[in-house]
MARFIKE-975375 format. One record per residue: chain; residue number from 1; x, y, z of N, C-alpha, C in turn. Coordinates in steps of 0.001 Angstrom, whole numbers. Example, Ala and Ser with C-alpha at 12.3 -4.5 7.8 and 13.67 -1.06 7.14 Angstrom:
<recs>
REC  c    k      n.u      n.v      n.w     ca.u     ca.v     ca.w      c.u      c.v      c.w
REC  A    1    13190    -5690     7800    12300    -4500     7800    13200    -3300     7800
REC  A    2    12850    -2250     7080    13670    -1060     7140    12900       30     7870
</recs>
This chain:
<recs>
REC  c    k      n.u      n.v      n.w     ca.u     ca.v     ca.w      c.u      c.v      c.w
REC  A    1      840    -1190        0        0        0        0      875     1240        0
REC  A    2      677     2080     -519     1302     3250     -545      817     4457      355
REC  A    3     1113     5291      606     1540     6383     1937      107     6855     1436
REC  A    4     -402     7501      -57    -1217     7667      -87    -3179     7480     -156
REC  A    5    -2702     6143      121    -3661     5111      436    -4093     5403     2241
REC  A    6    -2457     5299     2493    -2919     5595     4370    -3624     6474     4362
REC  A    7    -3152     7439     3852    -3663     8909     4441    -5237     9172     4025
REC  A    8    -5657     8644     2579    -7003     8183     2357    -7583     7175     3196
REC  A    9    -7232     6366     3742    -7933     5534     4249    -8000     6723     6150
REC  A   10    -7063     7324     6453    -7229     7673     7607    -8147     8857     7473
REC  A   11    -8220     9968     6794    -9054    10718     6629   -10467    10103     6791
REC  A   12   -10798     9333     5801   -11942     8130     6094   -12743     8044     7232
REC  A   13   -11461     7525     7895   -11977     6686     9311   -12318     7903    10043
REC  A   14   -11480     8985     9676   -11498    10268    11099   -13080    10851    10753
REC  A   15   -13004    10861     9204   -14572    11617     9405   -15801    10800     9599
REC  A   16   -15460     9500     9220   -16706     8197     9983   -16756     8593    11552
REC  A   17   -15702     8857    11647   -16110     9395    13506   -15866    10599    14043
REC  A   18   -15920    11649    13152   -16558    12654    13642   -18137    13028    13358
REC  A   19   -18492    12031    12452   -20177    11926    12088   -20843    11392    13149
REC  A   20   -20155    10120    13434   -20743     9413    14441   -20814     9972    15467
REC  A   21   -19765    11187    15899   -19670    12060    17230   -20954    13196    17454
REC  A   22   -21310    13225    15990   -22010    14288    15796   -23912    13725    15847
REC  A   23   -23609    12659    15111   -25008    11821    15413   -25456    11377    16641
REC  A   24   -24330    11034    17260   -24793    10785    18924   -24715    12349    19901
REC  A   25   -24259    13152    19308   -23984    14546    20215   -23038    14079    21419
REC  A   26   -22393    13635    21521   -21195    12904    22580   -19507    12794    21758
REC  A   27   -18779    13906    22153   -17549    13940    22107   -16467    12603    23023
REC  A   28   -17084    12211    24180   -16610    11843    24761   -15777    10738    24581
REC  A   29   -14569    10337    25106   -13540     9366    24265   -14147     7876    24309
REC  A   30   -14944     7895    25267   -15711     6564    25189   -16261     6617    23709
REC  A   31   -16762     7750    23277   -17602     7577    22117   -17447     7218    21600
REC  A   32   -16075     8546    21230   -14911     8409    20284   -14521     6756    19532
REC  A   33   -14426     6411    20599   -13199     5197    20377   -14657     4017    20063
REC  A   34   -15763     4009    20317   -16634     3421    19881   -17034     3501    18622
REC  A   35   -16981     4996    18074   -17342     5399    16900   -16145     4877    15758
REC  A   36   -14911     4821    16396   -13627     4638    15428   -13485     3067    15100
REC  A   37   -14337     2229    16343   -14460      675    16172   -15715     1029    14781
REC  A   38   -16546     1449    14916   -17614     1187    14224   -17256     1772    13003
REC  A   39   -16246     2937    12706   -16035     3375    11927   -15071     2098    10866
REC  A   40   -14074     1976    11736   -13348      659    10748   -14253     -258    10337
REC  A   41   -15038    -1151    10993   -15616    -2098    10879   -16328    -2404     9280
REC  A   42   -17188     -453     8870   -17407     -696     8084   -17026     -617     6106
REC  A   43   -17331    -1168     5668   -16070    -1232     4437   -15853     -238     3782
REC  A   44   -15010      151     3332   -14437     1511     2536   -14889     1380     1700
REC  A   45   -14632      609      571   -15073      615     -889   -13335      959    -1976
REC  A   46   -13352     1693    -2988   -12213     1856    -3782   -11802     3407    -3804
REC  A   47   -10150     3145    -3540    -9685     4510    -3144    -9669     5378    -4378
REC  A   48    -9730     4593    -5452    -9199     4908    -7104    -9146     6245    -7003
REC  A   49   -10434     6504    -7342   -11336     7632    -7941   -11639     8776    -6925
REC  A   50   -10838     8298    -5505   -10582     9855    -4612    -9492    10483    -4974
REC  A   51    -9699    11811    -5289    -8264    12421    -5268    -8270    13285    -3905
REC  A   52    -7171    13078    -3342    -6516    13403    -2057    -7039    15037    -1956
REC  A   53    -6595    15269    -2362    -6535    17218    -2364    -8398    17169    -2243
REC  A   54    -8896    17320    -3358   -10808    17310    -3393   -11151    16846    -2150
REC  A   55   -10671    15514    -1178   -11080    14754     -330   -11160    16058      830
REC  A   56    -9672    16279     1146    -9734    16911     2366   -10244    18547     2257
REC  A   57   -10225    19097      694   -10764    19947      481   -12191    20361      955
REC  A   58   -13177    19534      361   -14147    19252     1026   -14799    18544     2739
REC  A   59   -14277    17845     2710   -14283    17912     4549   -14310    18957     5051
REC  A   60   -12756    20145     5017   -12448    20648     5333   -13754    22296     5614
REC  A   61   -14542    22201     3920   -15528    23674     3441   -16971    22838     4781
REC  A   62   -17042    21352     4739   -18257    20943     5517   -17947    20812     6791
REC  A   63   -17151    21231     7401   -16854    21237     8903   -16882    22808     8997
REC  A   64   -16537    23963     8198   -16313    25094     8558   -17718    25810     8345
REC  A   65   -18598    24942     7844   -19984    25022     6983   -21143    25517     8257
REC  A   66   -20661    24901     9730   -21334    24569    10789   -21689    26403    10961
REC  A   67   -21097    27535    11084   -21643    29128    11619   -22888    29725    10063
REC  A   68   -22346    28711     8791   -23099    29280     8168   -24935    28468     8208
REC  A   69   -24492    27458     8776   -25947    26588     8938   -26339    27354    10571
REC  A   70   -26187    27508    11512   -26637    28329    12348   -27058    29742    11918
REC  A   71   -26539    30489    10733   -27115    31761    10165   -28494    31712     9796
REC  A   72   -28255    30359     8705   -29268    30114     7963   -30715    29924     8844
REC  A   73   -29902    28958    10240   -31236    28395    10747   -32115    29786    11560
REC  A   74   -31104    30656    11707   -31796    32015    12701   -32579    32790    11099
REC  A   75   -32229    32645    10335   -32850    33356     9149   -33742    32571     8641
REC  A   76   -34177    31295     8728   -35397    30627     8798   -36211    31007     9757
REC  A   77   -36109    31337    10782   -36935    31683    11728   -37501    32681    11509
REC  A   78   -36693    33934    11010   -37060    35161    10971   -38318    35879     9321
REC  A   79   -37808    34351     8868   -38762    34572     7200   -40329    34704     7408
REC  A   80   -40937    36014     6940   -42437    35876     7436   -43199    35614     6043
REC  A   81   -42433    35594     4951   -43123    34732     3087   -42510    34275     3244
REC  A   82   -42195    33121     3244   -40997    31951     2290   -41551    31699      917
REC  A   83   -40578    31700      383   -41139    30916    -1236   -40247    30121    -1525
REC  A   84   -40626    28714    -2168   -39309    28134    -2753   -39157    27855    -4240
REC  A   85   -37721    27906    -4387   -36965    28184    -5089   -36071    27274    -5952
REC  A   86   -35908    26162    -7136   -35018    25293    -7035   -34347    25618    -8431
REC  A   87   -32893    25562    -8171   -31730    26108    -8733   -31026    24717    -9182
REC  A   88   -30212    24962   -10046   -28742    23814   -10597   -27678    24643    -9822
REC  A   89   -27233    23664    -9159   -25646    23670    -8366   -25136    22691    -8789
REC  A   90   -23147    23086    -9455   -22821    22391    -9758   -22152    21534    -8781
REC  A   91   -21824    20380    -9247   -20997    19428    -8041   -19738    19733    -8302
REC  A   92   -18984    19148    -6965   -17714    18692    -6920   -16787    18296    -8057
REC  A   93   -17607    16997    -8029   -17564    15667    -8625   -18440    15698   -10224
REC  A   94   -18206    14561   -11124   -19122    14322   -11388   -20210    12653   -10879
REC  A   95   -21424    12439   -10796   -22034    11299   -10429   -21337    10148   -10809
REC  A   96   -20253    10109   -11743   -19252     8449   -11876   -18444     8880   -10826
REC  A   97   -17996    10019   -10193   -16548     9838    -9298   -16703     9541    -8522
REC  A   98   -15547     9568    -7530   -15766     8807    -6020   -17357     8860    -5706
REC  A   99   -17815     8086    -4918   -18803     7893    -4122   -18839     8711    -2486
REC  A  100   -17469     9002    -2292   -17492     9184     -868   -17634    11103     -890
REC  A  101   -16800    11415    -2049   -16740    12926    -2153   -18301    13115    -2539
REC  A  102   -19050    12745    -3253   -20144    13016    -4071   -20782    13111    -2786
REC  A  103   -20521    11803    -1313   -21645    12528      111   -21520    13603       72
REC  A  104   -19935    13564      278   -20040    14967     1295   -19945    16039      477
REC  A  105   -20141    16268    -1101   -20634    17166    -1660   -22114    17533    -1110
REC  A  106   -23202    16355     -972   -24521    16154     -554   -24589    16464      786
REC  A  107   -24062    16020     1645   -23890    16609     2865   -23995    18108     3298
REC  A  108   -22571    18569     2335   -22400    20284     2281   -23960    21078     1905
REC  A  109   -24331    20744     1256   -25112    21240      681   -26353    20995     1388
REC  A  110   -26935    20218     1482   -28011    19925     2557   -27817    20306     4223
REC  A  111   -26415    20301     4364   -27142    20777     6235   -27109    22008     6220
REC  A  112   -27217    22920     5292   -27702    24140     5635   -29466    24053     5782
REC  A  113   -30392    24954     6676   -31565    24312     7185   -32464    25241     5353
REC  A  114   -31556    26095     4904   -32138    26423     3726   -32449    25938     2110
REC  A  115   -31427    25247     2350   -31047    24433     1366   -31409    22531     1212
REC  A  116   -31535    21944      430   -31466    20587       40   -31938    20261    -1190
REC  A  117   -30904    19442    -1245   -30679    18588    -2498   -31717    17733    -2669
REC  A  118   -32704    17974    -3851   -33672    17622    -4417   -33313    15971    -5183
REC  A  119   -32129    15756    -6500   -31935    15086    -7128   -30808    15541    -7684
REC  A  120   -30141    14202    -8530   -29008    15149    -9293   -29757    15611   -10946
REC  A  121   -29232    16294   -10973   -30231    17091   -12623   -29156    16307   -13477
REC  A  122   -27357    16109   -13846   -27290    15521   -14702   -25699    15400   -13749
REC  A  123   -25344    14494   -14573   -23800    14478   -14341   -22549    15026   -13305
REC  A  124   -22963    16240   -13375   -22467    17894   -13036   -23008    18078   -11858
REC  A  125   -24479    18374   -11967   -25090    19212   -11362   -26206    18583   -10516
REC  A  126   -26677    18911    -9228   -27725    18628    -8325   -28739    19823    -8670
REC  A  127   -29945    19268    -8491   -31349    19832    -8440   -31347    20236    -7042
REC  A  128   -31465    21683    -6430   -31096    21565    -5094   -32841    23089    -5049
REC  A  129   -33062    22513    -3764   -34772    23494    -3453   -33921    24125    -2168
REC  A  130   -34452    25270    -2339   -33760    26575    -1499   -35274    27410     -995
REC  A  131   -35073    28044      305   -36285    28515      867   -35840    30658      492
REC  A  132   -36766    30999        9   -36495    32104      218   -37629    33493      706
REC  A  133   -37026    34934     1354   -37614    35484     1467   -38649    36164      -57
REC  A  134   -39903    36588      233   -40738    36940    -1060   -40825    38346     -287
REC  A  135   -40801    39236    -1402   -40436    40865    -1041   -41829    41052    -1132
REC  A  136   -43004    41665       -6   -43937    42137     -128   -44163    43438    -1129
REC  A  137   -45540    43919    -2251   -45092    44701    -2805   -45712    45931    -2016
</recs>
């Protein structure tokens, strides 16, 4: 195996258990180390078609993603029209590449409380429904 296999495969495991940290709401090392059993346990799949850089690239925009989904969710609250709205966003990826980037393209994009990914529209691009304010006239 090569160095860059580790480092794909460890990225992997770290964000299988920081999901799992996040699904249970428990940091705690008991968790932790529960989540990192459960995290190995289950199968990776093929490193091929990750490229390293995109991988941690993305992790990196959906972990920092967390102040803009708290914006969103106080600006849901505050909407007195909503209307919705559904747009083409392009992906990452396209739908043949990795499987694992294409989540957490889906991921990114959906935990904002404004946003979610409807379908993918083609190749490229997700069908994504967005809530918005309607300007009284």
């Amino acid at each position: 195996m090569t160095i860059t296999r580790y480092i794909k495969y460890f990225i992997t495991i770290a964000f299988r258990t920081f999901v799992w940290s996040l699904i249970t709401s428990n940091f705690s090392y008991l968790n932790m180390l529960i989540g990192l059993i459960i995290s190995s346990m289950i199968p990776i799949g093929k490193f091929e078609k990750i490229d390293l850089f995109l991988l941690t690239k993305e992790i990196f925009i959906t972990i920092m993603i967390v102040p803009q989904a708290l914006k969103e969710t106080i600006d849901l609250i505050l909407i007195k029209n909503p209307s919705d709205l559904f747009i083409e966003q392009e992906s990452v990826v396209k739908s043949t590449g990795s499987h694992f980037i294409n989540f957490i393209d889906l991921l990114r994009i959906t935990i904002t409380p404004l946003s979610l990914v409807t379908r993918r529209a083609d190749k490229k691009t997700w069908r994504v429904h967005i809530v918005k304010e309607t300007k009284e006239n």
